[in-house]
Each structure stands twice: as C-alpha cells, then as structure tokens.
C-alpha positions as CSV (number, residue, x, y, z in Angstrom):
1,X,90.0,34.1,12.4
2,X,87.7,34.7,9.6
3,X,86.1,32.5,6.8
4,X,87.7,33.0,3.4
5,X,84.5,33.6,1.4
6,X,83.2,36.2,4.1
7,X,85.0,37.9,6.5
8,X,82.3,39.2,9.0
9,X,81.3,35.6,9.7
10,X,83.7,34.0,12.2
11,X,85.2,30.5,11.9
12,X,83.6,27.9,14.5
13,X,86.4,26.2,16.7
14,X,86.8,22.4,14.8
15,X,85.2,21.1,18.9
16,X,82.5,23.1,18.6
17,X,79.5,20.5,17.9
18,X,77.3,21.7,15.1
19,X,74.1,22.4,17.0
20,X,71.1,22.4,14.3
21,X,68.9,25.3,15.2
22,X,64.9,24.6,16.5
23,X,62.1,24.2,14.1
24,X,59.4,26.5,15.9
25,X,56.2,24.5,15.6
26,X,53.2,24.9,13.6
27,X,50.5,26.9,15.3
28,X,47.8,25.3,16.6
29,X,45.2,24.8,15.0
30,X,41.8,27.0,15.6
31,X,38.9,25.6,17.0
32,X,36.0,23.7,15.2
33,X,33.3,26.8,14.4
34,X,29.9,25.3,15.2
35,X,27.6,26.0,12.3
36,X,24.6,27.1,13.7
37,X,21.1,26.6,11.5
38,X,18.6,29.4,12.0
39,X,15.4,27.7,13.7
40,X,12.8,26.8,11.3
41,X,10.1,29.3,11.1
42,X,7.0,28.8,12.8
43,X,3.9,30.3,12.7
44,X,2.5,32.7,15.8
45,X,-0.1,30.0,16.7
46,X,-1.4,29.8,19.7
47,X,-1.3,26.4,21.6
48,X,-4.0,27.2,23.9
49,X,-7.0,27.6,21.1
50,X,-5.5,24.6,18.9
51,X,-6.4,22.2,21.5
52,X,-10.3,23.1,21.5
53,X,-10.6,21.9,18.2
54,X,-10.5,18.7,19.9
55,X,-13.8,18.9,20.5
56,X,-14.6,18.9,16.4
57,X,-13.7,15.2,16.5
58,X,-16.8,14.8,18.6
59,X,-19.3,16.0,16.5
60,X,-21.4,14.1,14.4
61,X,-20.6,16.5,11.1
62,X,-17.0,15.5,11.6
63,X,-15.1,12.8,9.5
64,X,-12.0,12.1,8.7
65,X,-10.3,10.9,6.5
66,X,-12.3,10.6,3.6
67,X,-11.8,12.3,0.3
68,X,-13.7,14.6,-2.1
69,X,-14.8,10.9,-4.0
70,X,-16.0,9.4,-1.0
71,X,-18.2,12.4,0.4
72,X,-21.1,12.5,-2.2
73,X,-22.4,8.5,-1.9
74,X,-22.6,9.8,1.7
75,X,-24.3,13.4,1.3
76,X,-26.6,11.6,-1.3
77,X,-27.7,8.5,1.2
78,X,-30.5,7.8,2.6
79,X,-32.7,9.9,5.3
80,X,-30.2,13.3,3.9
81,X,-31.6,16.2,1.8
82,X,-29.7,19.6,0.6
83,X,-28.2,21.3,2.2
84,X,-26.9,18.3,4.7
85,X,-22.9,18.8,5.0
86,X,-19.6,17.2,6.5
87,X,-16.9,18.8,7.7
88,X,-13.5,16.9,7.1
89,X,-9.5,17.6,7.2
90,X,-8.3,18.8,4.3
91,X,-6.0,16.0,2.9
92,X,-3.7,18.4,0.7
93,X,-2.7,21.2,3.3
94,X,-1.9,20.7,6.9
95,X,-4.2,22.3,9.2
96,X,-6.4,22.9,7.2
97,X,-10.0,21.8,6.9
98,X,-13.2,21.6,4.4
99,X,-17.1,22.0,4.5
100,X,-19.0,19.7,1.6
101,X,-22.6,20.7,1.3
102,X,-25.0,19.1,-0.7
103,X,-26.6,21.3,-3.2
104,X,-28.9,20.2,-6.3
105,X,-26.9,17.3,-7.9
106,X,-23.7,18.0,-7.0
107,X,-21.4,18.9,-3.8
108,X,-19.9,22.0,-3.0
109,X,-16.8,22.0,-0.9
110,X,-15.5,25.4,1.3
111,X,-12.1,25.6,2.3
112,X,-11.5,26.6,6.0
113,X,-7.7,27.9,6.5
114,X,-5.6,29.0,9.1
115,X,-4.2,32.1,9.2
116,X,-0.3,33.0,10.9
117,X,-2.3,33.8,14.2
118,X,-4.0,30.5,14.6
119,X,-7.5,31.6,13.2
120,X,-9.6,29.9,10.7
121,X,-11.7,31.8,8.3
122,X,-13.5,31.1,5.1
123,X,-12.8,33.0,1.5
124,X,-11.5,36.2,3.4
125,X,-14.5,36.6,5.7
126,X,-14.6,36.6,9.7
127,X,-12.3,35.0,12.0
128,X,-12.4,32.3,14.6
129,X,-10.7,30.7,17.1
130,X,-11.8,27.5,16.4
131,X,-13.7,25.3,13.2
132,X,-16.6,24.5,15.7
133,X,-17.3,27.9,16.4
134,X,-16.6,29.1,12.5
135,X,-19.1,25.7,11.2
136,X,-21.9,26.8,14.3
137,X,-22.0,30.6,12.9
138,X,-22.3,29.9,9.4
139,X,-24.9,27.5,10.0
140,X,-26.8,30.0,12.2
141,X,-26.3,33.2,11.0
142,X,-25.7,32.1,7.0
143,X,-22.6,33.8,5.1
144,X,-22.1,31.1,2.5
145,X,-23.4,30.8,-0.7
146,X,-24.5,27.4,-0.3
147,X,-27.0,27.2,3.6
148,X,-25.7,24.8,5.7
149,X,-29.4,23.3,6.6
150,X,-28.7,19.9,8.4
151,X,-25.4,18.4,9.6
152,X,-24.5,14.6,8.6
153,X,-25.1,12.6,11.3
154,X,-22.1,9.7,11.3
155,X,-23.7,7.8,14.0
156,X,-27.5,8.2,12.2
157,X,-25.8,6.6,8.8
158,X,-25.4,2.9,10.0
159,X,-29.1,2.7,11.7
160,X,-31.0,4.4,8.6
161,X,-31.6,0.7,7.4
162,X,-33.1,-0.3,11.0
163,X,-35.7,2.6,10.7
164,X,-36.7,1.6,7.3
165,X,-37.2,-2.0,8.7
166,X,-34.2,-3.8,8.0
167,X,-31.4,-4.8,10.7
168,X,-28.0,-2.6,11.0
169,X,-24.9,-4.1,11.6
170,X,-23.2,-4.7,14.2
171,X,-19.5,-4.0,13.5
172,X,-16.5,-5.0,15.6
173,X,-13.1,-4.2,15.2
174,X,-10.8,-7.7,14.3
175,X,-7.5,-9.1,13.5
176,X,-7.7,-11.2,10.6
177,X,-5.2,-14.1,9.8
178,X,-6.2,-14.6,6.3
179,X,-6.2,-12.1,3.3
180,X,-9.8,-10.6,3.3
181,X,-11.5,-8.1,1.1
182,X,-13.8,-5.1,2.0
183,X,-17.2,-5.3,0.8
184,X,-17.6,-2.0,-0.2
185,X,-14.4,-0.8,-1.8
186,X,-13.7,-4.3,-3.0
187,X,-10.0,-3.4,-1.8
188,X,-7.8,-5.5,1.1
189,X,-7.9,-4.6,4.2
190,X,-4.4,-4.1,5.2
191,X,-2.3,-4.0,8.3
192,X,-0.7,-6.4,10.8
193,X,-3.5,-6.1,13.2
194,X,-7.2,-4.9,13.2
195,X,-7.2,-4.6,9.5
196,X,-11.0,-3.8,9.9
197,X,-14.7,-4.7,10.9
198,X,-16.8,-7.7,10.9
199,X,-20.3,-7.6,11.5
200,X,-21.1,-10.4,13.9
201,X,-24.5,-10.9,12.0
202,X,-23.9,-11.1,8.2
203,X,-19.9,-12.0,8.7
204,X,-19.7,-8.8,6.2
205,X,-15.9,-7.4,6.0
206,X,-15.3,-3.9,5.6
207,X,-12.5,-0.9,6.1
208,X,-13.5,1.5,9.4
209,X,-13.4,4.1,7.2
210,X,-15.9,2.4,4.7
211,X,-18.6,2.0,7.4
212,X,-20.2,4.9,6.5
213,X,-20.7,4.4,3.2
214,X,-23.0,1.1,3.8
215,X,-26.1,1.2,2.3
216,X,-28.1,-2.0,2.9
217,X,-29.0,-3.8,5.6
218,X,-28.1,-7.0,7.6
219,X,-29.3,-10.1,6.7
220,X,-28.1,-12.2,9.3
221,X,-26.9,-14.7,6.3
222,X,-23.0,-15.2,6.4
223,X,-22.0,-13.3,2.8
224,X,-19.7,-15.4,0.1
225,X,-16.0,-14.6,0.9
226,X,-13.8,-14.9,-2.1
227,X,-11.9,-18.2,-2.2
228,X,-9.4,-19.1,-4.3
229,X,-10.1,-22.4,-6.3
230,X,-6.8,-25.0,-6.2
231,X,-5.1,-25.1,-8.9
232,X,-6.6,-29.0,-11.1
233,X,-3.7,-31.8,-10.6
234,X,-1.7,-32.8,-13.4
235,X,-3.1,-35.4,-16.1
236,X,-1.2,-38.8,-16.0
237,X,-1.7,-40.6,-19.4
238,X,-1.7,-44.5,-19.0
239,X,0.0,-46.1,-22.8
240,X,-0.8,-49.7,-23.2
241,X,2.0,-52.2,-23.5
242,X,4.2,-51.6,-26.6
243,X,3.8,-54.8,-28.8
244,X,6.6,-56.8,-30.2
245,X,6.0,-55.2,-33.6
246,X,7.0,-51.7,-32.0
247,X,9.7,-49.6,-33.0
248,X,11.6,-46.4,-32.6
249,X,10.4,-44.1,-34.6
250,X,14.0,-42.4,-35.1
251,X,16.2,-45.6,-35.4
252,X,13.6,-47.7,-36.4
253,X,14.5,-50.3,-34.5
254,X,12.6,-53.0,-33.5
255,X,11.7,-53.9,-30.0
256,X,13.3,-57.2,-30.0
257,X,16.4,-55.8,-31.7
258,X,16.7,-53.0,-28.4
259,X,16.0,-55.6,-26.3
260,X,19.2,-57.0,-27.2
261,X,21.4,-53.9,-27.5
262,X,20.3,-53.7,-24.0
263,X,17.9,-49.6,-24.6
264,X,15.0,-49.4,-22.6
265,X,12.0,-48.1,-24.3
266,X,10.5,-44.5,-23.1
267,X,6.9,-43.4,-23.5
268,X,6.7,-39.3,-23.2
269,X,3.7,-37.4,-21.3
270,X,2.0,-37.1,-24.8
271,X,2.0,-41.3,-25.3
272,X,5.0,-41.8,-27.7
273,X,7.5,-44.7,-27.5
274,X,11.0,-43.9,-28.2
275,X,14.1,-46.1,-27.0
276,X,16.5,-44.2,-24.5
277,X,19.1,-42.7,-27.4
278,X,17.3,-41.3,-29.2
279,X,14.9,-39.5,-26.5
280,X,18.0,-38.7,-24.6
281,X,19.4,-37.0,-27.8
282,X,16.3,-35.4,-28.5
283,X,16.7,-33.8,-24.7
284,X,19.7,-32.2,-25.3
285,X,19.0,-30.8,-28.6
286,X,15.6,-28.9,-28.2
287,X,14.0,-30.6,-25.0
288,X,10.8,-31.4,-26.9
289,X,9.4,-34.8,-28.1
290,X,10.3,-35.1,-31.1
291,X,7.0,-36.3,-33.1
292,X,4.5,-33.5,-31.0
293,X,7.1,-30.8,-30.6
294,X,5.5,-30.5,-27.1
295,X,8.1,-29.4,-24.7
296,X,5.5,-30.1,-21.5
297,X,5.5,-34.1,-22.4
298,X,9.1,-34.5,-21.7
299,X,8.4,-33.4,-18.5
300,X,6.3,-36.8,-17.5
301,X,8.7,-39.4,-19.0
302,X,8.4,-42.7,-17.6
303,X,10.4,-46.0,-18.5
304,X,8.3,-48.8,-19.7
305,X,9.7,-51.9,-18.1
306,X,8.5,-55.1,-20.9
C-alpha cells in the first residue's frame, strides 16, 4: 500500500517502531595554531670584543655614572689643566659612551657609538674594537678637535688636598639607620643598605658617586649633622579662682545662682569662664569660644571645681 498524499512513498507497517534517524556529529574542531613572534632583532655584535671593554672600568679616565652637570666641577678641580678629560657611559643611549675634555672655560663632550658590527667610532672617523683602544689613539696620535692632553685621575682627586697640606678622607662604605644627608649634593642618601660613605675622621656623609666631587680637606672635627628641633609643648594657662561675683557671660548668671541649678563652671584654653550650657551649646554651634572666637581654646577646657 501507498500513502494517499504520495504514492511512491510506502506506508510503514503500524509495528514498525519509528526509528529517529542519527545526527552525524559536529567535526572536530582544528587545532590551536601557535602564533609564532619573529625574534627581536639584534645587532651583529660580537660577544668576544664586548667583554674587553671590561678593562675601561679600570682606568683612571673612567667614571660612571655621572652626568654632563657633574663633569665640569671635576674637570675644573684642583691639580687639572686643559685638556684633562673623562670618559663616561653615555646615560641617554645604551652602549654608548662619551669623552668630556676641558677646553678654555667650558667642556666639550665627544660621543663614542657603536656601530651594527660591534665597533665604536667617533663622528664617522676610524673604527675600533674597543673604547680603550679608540680613547689610547686619539690621545696619541690626535684626531679631535679638542687634544686629549692629560687623563682625570679618579684615584688622584680625593688625595689632591693631602699634597697641598691638608688631610684626605678616609671614606668607608656604611648602612645607616637614621635619615642622613650628603654633604655635597645636600640630597639623602637613599637605599636599604650602604646608602653611602662616612669618613671615619671628619664623620662627613656623602653619595659614592659624590666622592669625587670633594674639594676640601679633612679636619678631623666631627661636621654638624642636621637635626630636627622637637616640636615646643603646649602652653597650659592657670585662671585664678572665679569669685562669688562671677557670672556667665551668656546667661548672666551668677555663681551662686549655678551653684544651685547644679552647672559647673568652665574656663576655656584662652582663660574664659562660662557655666556648662552655655559652652556646651556654643560646642555644637561653631566649636569656638564664644568671647575670642578662637577655635584652639576649646580644645584645653577644664572644669573648675569651687
């Protein structure tokens, strides 16, 4: 037999259980792509020749860090003369370094940078593997404008005051446990521990990096620390005895009329009388005594007992 409504489509016997056909199931899902970020570019420097600039931290020319402000006092000090210079890392590039000579009145600063094989040159010129070898050619052979005459000598700079006949100072590295100010820079010296140098003569604080930058000598005289005055105790003002012609200057009431309504009087930090009302009253309107208009003299208000 056929349906009714179409006859290609045969009738299912009435025992036939309706079987509901099988959802296929969703495909699986693909795997996680791994996003890959391209290696940061790096310059073609070699390892081998950056590690004999370790030797620049042994020279006496060598300082760092210090900034452009802090070279001249040192160019300028005592026992130096033109052409006396410093060599320093350069504090606004990376890898980079800087020659300051002295020259006339004023300093003159070089910029030695690093090229993408790992050589260091000054202005365009010659090439070298190193900034000892670059600073020892240019203060042989010249090249500069300014001459590199005389290197700075950071070990030379504490004992000038010893050869002119004073005493240098003898600086140790120490944790302090109180705030305590540099002598030089007038700043604090910061940090958790060994926030700087003490000299065990003059008891003169100061920043490592401001060592260099000392020009006088040690006295062997402990130097005034700043200290920081307490702050003066309060003033207690002592009122005599009200009399029994006293009376509150709001109610006017006498003294011998609050005795009996049972008010205790008040006297304020500024040495008024007032009866407990009216001072309470005048507390929660404006907090101030209300003859003064002090606000501070309500804090000291003490009961008179008669």
């Amino acid at each position: 037999p056929y349906s009714g409504t179409n006859p290609n489509v045969p009738l299912k016997p009435s025992n036939a259980k309706d079987q509901v056909p099988r959802m296929k199931s969703p495909p699986p899902d693909p795997p996680n792509k791994r996003v890959e970020i391209p290696p940061r570019p790096r310059r073609n420097v070699n390892s081998a020749e950056l590690l004999k600039d370790r030797f620049l931290l042994d020279k006496e020319y060598y300082m760092s860090p210090i900034d452009k402000k802090s070279i001249k006092p040192l160019l300028f000090g005592p026992g130096t003369k033109e052409g006396t210079f410093i060599v320093r890392k350069s504090t606004s590039v990376e890898d980079e370094y800087a020659i300051s000579v002295r020259y006339e009145e004023s300093v003159k600063h070089y910029r030695i940078k690093l090229d993408n094989a790992g050589l260091f040159y000054v202005n365009d010129g010659e090439t070298f593997q190193n900034v000892v070898t670059l600073v020892t050619h240019y203060q042989n052979n010249g090249g500069l404008q300014h001459n590199l005459v005389e290197p700075f000598n950071r070990e030379g700079a504490g004992s000038e005051a010893a050869a002119e006949g004073g005493t240098s100072h003898n600086f140790q590295v120490l944790s302090y446990k109180s705030p305590s100010y540099c002598a030089v820079c007038k700043t604090m010296l910061y940090g958790l521990v060994k926030q700087g140098m003490q000299c065990q003569g003059c008891k003169m604080n100061i920043h490592t990096k401001c060592k260099n930058m000392i020009k006088s000598s040690c006295s062997g005289q402990q130097t005034t620390s700043i200290k920081v005055s307490p702050k003066p105790a309060a003033t207690v003002l002592k009122t005599t005895p009200p009399s029994s012609s006293t009376s509150c200057p709001i109610c006017f009431e006498s003294l011998e009329t609050l005795k009996s309504m049972s008010r205790q009087m008040y006297s304020t930090g500024c040495g008024h009388i007032f009866c407990s009302h009216c001072l309470t009253q005048s507390l929660k309107n404006k907090s101030e005594c209300p003859t003064c208009r002090k606000r501070e003299s309500m804090k000291n208000c003490h009961p008179i007992f008669l």
